[in-house]
MMTF fields as JSON, N, C-alpha, C and O atoms, coordinates in Angstrom:
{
  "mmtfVersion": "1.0.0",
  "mmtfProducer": "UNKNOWN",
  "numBonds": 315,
  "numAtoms": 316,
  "numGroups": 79,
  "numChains": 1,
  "numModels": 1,
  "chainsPerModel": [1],
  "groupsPerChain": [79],
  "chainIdList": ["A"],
  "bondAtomList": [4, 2, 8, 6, 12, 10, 16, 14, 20, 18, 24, 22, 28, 26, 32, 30, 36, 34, 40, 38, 44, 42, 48, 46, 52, 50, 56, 54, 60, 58, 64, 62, 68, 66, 72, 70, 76, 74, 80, 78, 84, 82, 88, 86, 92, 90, 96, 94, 100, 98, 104, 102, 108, 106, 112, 110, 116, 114, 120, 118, 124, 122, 128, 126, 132, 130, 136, 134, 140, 138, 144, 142, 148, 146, 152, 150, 156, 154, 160, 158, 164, 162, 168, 166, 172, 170, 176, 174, 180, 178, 184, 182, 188, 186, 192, 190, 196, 194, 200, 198, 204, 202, 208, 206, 212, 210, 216, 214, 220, 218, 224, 222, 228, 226, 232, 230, 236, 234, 240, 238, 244, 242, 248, 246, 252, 250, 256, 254, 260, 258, 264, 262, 268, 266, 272, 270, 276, 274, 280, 278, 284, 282, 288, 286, 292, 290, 296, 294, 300, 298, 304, 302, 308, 306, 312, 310],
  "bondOrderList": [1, 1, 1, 1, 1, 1, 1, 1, 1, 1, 1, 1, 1, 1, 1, 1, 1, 1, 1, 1, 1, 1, 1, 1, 1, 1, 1, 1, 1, 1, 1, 1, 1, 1, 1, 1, 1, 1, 1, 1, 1, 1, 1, 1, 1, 1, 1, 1, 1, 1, 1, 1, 1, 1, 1, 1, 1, 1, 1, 1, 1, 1, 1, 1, 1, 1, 1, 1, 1, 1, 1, 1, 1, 1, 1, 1, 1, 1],
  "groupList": [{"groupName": "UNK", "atomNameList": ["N", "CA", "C", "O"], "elementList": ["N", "C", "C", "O"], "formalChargeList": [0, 0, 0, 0], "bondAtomList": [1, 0, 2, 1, 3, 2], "bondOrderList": [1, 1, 2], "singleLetterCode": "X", "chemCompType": "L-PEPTIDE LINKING"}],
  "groupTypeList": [0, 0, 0, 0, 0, 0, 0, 0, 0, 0, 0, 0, 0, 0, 0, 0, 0, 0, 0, 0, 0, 0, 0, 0, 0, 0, 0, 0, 0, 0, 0, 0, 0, 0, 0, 0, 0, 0, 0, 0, 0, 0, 0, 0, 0, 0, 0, 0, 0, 0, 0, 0, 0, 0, 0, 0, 0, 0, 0, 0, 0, 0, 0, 0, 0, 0, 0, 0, 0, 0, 0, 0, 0, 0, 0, 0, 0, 0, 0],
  "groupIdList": [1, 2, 3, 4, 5, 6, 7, 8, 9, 10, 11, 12, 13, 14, 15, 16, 17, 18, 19, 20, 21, 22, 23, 24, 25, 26, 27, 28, 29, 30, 31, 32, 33, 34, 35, 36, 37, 38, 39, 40, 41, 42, 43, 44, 45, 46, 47, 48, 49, 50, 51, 52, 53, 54, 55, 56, 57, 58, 59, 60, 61, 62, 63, 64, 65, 66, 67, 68, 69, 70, 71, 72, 73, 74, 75, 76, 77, 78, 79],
  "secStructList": [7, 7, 7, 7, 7, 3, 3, 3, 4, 4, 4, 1, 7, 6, 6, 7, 7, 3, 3, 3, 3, 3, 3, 7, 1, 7, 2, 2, 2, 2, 6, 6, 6, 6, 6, 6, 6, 7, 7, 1, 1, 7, 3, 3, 3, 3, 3, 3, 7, 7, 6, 6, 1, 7, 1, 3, 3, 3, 3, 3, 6, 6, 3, 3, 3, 3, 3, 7, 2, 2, 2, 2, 6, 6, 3, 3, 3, 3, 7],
  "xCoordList": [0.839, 0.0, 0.89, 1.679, 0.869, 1.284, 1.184, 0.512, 1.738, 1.279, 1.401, 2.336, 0.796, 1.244, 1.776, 2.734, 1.429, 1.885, 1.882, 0.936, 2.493, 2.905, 2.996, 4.115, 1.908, 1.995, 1.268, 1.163, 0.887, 0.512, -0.958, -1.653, -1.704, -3.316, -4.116, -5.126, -3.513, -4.151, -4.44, -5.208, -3.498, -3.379, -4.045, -4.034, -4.317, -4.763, -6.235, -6.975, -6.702, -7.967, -9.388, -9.319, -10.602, -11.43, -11.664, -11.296, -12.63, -13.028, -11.847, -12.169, -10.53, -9.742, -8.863, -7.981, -8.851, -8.833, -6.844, -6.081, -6.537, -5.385, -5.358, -6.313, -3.865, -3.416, -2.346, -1.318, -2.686, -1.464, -0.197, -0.037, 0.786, 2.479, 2.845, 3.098, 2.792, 3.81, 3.075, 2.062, 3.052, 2.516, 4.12, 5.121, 4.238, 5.168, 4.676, 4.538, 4.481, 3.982, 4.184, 4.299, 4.164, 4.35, 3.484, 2.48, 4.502, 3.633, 2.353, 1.614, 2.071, 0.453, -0.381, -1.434, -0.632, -0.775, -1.178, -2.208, 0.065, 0.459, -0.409, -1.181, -0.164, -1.287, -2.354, -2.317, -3.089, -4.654, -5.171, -6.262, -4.098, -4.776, -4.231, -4.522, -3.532, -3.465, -4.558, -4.58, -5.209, -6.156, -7.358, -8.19, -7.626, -8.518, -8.554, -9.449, -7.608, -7.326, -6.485, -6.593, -5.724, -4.901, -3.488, -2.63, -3.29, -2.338, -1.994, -2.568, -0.631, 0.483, -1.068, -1.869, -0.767, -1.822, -3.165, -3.73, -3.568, -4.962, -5.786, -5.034, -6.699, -7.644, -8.042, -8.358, -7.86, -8.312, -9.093, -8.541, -10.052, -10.544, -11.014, -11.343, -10.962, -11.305, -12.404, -12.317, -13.883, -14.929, -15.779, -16.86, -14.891, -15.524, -15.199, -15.087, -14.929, -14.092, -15.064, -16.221, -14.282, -15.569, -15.515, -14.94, -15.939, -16.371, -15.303, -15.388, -14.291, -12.51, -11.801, -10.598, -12.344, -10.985, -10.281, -9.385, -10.769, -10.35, -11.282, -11.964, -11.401, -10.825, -11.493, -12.705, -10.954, -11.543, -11.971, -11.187, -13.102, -13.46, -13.264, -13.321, -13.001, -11.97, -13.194, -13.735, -13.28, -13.596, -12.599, -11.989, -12.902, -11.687, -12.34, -13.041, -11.816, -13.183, -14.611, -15.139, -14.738, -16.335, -16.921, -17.998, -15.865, -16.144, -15.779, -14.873, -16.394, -16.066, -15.399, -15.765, -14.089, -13.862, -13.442, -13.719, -12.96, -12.644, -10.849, -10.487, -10.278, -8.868, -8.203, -8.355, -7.518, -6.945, -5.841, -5.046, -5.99, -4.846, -3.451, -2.475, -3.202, -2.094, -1.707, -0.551, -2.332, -2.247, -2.157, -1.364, -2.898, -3.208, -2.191, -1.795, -1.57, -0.059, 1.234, 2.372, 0.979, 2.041, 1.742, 2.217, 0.824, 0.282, 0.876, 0.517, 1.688, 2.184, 1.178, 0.709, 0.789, -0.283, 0.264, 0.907, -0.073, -0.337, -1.495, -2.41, -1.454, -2.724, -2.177, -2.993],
  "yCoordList": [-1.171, 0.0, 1.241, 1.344, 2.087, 3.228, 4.334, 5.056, 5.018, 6.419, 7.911, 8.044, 8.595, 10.175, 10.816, 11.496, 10.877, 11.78, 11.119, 10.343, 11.21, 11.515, 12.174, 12.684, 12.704, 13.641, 12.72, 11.537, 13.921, 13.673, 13.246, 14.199, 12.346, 12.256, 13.632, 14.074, 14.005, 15.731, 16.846, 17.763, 16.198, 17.488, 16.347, 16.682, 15.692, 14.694, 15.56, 15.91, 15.874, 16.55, 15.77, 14.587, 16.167, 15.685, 15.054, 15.533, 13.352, 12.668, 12.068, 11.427, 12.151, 11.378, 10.337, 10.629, 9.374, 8.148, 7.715, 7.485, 7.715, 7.377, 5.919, 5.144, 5.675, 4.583, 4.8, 5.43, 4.164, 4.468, 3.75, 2.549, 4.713, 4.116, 3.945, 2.908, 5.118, 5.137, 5.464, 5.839, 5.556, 5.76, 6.448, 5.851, 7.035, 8.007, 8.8, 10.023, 8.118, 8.855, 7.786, 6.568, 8.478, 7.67, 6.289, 5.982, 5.507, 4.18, 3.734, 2.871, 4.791, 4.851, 5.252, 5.214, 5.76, 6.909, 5.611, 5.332, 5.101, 4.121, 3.263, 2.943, 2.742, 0.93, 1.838, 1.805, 2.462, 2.838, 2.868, 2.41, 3.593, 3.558, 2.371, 2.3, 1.489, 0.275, -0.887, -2.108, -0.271, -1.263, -0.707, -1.546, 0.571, 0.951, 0.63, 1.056, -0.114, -0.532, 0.308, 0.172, 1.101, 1.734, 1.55, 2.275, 0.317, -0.56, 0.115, 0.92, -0.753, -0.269, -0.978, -1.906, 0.218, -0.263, 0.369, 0.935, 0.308, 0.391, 1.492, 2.467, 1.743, 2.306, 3.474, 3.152, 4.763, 5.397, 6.816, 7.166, 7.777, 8.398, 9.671, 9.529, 10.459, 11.795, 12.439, 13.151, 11.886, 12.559, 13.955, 14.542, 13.976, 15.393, 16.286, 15.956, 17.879, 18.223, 18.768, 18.98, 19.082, 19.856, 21.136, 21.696, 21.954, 23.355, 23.98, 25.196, 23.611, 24.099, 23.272, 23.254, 22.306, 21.898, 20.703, 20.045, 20.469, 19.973, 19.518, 20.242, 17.967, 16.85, 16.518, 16.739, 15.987, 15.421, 14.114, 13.22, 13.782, 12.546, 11.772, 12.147, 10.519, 9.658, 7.916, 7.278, 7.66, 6.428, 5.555, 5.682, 4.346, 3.049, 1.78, 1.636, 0.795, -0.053, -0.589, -1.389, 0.806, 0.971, 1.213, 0.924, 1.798, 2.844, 4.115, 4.271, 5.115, 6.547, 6.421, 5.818, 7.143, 7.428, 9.232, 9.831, 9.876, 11.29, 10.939, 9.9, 11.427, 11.528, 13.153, 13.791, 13.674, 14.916, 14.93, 14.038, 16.366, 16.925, 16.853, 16.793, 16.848, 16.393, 14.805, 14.565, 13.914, 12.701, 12.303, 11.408, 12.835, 12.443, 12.994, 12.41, 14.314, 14.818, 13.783, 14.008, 12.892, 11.387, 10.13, 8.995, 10.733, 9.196, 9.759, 10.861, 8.984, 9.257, 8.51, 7.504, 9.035, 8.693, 8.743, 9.669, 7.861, 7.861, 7.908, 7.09, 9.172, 9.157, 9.485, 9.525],
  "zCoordList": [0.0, 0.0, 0.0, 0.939, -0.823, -1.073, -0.651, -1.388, 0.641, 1.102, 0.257, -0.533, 0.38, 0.156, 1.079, 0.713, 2.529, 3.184, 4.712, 4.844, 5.577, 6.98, 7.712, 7.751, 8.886, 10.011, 11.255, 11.577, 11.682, 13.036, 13.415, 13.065, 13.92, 13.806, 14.04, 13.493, 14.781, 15.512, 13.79, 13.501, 13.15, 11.882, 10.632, 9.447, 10.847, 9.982, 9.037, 9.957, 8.086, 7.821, 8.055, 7.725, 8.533, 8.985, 7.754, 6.681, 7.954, 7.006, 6.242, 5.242, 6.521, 5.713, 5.982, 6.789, 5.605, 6.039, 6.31, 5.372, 7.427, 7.718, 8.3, 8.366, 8.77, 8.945, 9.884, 9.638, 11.131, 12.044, 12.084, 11.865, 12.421, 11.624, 13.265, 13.877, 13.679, 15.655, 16.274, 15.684, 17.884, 18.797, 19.496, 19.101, 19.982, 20.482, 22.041, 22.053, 23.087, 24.218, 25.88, 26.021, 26.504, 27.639, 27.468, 26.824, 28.496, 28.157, 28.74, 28.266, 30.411, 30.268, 29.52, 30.156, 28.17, 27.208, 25.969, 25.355, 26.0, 25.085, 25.007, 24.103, 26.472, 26.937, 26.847, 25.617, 27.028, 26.808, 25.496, 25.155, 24.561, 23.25, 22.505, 21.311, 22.999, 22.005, 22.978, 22.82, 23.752, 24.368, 23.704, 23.361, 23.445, 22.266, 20.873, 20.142, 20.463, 19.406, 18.269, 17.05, 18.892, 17.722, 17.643, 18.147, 16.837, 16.786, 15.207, 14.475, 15.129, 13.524, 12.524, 12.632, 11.545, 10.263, 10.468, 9.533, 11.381, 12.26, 11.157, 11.158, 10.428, 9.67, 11.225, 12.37, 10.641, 11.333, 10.984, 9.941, 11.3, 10.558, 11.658, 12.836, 11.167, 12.143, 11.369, 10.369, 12.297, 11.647, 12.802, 12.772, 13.463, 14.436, 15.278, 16.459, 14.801, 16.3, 16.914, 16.551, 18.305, 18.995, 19.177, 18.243, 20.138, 19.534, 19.981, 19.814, 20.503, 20.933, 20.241, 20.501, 19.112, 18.625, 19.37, 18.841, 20.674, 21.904, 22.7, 23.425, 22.601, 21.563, 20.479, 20.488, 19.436, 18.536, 18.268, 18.587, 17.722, 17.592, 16.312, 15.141, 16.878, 15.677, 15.279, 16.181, 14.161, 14.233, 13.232, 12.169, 14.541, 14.491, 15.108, 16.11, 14.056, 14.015, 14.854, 15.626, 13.822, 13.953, 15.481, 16.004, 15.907, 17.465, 17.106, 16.288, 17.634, 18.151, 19.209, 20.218, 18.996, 20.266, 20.329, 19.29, 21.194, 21.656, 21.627, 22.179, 21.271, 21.975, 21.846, 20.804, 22.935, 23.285, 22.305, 22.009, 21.782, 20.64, 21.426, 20.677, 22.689, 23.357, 23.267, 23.615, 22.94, 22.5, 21.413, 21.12, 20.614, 19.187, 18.46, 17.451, 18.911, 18.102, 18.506, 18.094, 19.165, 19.54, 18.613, 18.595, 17.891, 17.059, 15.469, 15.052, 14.768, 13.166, 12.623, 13.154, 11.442, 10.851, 8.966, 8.474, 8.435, 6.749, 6.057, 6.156, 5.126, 4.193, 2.531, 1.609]
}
C-alpha cells in the first residue's frame, strides 16, 4: 500500500482516512490507546471536532472514540 503523506493524527484533515504508523507517548498513554485498538496499520478516521478543537473525535473499528490533541499529536499517521 502506497502512502502520500505523513503527520501527526491531531493534523490529519477531517473525514480522511489514515493509517497508524507510531505511537510516540508515555507508556500509560500508550497501553490505553493500544487497548482501544490503535495498533500499527490500524484504519483510522477523524470525523468530528468539537467546539474548541479539543478533543476530537476519531472512528476506528467501527467505534467513536474522543482523543486529546495532546495525544493524538504522539500518534504518526499515513494518508
Amino acid at each position: 500500500m502506497k502512502y502520500l503523506q505523513k503527520t501527526t493524527l491531531n493534523k490529519l484533515p477531517l473525514n480522511k482516512i489514515g493509517y497508524i504508523c507510531d505511537i510516540n507517548c508515555s507508556s500509560n498513554i500508550k497501553r490505553r490507546l493500544l487497548d482501544l485498538g490503535l495498533i500499527k496499520d490500524s484504519k483510522i478516521i477523524p470525523v468530528l471536532d468539537s467546539p474548541l478543537k479539543n478533543p476530537r473525535a476519531y472512528e476506528i473499528r467501527g467505534t467513536i472514540i474522543a482523543i486529546r490533541n495532546e495525544d493524538a499529536s504522539s500518534i504518526l499517521v499515513y494518508y
